[in-house]
Biopython code that builds the backbone (N, CA, C, O; Angstrom):
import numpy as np
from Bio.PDB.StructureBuilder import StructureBuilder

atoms = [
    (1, "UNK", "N", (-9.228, -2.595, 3.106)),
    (1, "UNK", "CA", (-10.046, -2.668, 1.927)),
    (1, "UNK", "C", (-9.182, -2.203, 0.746)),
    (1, "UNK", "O", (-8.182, -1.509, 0.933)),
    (2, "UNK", "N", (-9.706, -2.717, -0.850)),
    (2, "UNK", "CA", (-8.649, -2.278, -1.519)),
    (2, "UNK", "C", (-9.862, -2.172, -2.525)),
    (2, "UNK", "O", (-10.996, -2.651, -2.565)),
    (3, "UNK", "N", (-9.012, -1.214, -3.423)),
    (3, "UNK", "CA", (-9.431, -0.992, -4.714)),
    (3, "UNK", "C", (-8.747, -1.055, -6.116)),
    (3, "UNK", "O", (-7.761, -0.338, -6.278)),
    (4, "UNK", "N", (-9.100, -1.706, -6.966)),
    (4, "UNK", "CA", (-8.493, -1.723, -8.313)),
    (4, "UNK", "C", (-9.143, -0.501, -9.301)),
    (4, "UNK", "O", (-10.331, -0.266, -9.524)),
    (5, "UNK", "N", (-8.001, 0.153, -9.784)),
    (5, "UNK", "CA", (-8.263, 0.561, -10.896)),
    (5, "UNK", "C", (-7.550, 0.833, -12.172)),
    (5, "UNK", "O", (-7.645, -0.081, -12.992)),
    (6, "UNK", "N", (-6.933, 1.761, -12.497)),
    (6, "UNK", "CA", (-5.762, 2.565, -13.818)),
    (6, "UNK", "C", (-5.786, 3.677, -13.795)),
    (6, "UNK", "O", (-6.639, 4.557, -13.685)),
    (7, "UNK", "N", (-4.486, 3.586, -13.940)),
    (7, "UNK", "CA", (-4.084, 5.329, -13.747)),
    (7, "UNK", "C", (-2.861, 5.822, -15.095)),
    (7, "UNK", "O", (-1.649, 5.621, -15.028)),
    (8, "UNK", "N", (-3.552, 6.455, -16.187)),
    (8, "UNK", "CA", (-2.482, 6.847, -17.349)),
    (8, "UNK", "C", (-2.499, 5.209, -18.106)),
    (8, "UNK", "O", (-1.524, 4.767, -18.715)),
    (9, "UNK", "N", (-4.112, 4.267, -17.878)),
    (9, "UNK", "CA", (-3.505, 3.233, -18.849)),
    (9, "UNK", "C", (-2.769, 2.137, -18.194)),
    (9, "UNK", "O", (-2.256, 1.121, -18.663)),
    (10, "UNK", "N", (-2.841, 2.568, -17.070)),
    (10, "UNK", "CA", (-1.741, 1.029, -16.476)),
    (10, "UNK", "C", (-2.642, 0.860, -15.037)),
    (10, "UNK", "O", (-3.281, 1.695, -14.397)),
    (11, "UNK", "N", (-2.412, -0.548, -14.825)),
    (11, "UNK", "CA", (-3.286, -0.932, -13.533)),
    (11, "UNK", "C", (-2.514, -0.528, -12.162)),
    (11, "UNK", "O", (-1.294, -0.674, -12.089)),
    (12, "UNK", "N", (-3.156, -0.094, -11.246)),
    (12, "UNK", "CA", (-3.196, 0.398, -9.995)),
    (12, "UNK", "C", (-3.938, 0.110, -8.899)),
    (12, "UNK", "O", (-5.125, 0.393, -9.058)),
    (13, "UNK", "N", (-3.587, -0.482, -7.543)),
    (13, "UNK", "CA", (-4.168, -0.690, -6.714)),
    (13, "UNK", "C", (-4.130, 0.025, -5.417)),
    (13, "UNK", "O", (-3.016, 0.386, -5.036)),
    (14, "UNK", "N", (-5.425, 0.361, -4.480)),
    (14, "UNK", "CA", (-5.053, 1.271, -3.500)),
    (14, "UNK", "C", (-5.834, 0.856, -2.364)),
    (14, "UNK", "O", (-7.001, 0.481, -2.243)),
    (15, "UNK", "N", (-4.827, 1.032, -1.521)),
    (15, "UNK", "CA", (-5.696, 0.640, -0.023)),
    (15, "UNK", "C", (-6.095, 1.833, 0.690)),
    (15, "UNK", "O", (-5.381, 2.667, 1.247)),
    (16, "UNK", "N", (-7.560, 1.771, 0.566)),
    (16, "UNK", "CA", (-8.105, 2.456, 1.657)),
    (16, "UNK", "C", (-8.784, 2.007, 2.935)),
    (16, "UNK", "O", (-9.588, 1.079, 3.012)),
    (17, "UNK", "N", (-8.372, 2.763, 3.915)),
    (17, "UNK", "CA", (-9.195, 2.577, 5.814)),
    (17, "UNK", "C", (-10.520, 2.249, 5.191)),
    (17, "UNK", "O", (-10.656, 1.080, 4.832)),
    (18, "UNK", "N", (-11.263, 2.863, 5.049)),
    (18, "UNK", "CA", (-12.846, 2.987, 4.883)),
    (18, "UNK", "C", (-13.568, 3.514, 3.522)),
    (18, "UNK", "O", (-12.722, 4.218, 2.970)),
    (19, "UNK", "N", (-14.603, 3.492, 2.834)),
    (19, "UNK", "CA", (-14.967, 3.772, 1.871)),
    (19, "UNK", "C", (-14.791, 4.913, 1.055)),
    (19, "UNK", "O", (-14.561, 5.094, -0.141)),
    (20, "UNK", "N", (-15.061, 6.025, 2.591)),
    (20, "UNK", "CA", (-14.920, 7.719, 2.657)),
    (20, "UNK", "C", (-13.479, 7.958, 2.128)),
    (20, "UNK", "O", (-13.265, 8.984, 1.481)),
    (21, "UNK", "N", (-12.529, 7.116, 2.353)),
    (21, "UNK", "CA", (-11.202, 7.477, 2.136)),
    (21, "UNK", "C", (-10.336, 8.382, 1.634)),
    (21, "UNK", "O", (-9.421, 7.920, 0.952)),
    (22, "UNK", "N", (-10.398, 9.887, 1.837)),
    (22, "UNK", "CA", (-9.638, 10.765, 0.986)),
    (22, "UNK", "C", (-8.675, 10.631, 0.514)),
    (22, "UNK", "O", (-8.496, 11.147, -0.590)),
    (23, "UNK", "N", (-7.562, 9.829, 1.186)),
    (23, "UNK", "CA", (-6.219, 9.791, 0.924)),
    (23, "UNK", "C", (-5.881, 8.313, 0.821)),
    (23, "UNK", "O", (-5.163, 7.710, 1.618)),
    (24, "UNK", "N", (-6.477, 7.794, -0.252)),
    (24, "UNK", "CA", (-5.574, 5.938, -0.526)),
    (24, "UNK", "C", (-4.615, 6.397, -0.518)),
    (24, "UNK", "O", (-4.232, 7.499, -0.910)),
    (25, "UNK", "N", (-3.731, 4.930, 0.303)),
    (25, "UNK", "CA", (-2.475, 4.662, -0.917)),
    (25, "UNK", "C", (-2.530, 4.008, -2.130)),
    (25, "UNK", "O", (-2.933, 2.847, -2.195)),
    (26, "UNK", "N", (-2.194, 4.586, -3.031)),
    (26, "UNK", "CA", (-1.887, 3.878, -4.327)),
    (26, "UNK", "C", (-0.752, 3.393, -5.021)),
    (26, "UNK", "O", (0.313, 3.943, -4.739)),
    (27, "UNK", "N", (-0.739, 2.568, -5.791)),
    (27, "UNK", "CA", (0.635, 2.618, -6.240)),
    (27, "UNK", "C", (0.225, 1.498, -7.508)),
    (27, "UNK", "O", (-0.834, 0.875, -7.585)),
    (28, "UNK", "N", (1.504, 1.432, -8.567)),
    (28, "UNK", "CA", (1.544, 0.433, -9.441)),
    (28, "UNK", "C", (2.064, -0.767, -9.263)),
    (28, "UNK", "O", (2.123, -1.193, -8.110)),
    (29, "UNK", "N", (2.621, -1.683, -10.506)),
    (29, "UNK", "CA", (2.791, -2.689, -10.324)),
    (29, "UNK", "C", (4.322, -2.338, -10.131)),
    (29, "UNK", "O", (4.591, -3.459, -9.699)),
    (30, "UNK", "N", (5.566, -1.675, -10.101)),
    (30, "UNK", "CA", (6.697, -1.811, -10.342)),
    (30, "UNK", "C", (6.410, -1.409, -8.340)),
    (30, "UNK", "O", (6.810, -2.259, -7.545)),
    (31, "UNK", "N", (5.907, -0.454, -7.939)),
    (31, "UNK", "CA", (5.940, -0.318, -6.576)),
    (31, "UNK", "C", (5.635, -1.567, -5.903)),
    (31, "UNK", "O", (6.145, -1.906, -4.835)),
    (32, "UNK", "N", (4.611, -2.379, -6.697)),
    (32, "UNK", "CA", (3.957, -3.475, -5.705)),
    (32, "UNK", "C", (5.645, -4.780, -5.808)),
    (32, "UNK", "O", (6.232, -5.186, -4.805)),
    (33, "UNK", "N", (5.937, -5.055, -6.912)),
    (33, "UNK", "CA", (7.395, -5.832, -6.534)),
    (33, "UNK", "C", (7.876, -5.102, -5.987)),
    (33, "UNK", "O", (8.001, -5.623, -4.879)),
    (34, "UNK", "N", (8.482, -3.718, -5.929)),
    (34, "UNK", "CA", (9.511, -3.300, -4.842)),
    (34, "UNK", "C", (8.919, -3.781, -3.511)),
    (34, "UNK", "O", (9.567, -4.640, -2.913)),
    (35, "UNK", "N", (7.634, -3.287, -2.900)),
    (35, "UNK", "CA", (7.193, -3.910, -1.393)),
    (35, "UNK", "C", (7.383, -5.064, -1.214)),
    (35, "UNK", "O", (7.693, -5.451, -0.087)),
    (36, "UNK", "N", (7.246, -5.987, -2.322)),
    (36, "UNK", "CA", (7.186, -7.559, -1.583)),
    (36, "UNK", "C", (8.413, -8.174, -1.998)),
    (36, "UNK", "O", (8.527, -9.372, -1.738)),
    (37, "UNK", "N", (9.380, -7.582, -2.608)),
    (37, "UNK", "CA", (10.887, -7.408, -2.609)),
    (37, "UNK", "C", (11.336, -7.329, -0.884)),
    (37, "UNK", "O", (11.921, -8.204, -0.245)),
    (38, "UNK", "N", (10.989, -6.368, -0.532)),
    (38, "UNK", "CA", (11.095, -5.824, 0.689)),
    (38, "UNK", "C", (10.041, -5.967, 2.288)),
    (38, "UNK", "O", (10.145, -5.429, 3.390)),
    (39, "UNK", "N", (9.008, -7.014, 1.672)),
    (39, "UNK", "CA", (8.309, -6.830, 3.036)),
    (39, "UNK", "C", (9.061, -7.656, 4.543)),
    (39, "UNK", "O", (8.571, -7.565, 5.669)),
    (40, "UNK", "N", (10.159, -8.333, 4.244)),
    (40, "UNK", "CA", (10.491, -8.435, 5.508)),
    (40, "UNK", "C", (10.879, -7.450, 6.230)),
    (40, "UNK", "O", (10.469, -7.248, 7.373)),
    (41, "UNK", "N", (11.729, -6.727, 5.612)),
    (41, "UNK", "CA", (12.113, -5.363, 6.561)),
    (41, "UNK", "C", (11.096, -4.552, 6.591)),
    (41, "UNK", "O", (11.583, -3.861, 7.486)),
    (42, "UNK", "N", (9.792, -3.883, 6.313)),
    (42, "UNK", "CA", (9.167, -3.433, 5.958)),
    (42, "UNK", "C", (8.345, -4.030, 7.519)),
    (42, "UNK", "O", (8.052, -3.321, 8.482)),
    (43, "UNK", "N", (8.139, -5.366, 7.392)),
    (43, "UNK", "CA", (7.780, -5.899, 8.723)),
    (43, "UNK", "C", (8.071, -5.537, 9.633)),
    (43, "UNK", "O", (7.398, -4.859, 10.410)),
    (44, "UNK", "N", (9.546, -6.042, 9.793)),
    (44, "UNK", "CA", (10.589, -5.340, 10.768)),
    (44, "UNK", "C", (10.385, -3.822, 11.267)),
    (44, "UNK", "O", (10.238, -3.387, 12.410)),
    (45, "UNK", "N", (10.419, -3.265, 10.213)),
    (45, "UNK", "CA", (10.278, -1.706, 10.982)),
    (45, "UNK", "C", (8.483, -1.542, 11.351)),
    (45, "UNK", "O", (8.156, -0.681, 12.168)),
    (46, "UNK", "N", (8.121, -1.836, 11.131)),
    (46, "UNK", "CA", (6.262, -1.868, 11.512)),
    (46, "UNK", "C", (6.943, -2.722, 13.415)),
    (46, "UNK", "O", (7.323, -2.257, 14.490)),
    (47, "UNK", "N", (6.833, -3.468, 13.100)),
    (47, "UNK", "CA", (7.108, -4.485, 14.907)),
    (47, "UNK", "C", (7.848, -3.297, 15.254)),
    (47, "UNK", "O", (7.232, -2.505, 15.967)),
    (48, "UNK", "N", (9.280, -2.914, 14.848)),
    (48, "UNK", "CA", (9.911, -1.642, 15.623)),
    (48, "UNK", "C", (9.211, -0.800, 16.245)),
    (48, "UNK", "O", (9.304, -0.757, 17.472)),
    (49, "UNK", "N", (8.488, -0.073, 15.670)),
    (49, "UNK", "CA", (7.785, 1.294, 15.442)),
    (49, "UNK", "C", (6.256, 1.365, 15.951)),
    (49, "UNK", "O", (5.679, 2.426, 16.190)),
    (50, "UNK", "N", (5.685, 0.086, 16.081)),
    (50, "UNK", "CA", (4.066, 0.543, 16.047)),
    (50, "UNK", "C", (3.905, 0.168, 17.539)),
    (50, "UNK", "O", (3.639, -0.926, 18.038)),
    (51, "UNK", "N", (4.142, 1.381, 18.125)),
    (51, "UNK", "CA", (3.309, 1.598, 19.778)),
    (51, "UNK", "C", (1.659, 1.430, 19.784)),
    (51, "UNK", "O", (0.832, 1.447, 18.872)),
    (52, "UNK", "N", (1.557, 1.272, 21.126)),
    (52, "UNK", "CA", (0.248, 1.329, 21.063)),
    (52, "UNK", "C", (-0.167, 3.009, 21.330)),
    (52, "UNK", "O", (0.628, 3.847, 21.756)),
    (53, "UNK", "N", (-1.145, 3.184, 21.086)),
    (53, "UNK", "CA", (-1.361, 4.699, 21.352)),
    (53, "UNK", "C", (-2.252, 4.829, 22.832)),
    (53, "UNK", "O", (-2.558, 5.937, 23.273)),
]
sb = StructureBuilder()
sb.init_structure("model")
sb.init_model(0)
sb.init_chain("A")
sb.init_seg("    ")
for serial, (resi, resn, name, xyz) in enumerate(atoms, 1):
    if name == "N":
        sb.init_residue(resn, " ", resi, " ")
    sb.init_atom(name, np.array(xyz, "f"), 0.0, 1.0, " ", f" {name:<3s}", serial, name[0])
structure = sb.get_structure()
């Protein structure tokens, strides 16, 4: 789930698990090109890394 809002005047988007969400991630727009700059490796290490529990 995501949420739009602004933070200091500039737009910001944050993904939260569930509504309750204490801790989004948030971030701006210069973070959001760096991720999708980068989501192949970003991929990559997610497939690496995500065991099942």
């Amino acid at each position: 789930m995501i949420k739009l809002g602004e933070y200091q005047g500039k737009p910001v988007i944050s993904l939260v698990k569930a509504e309750d969400d204490r801790f989004p991630f948030t971030f701006g727009v210069a973070k959001a090109k760096l991720i999708l700059a980068n989501i192949e490796e970003i991929t990559k290490f997610v497939e690496a890394n995500d065991k099942p529990a």
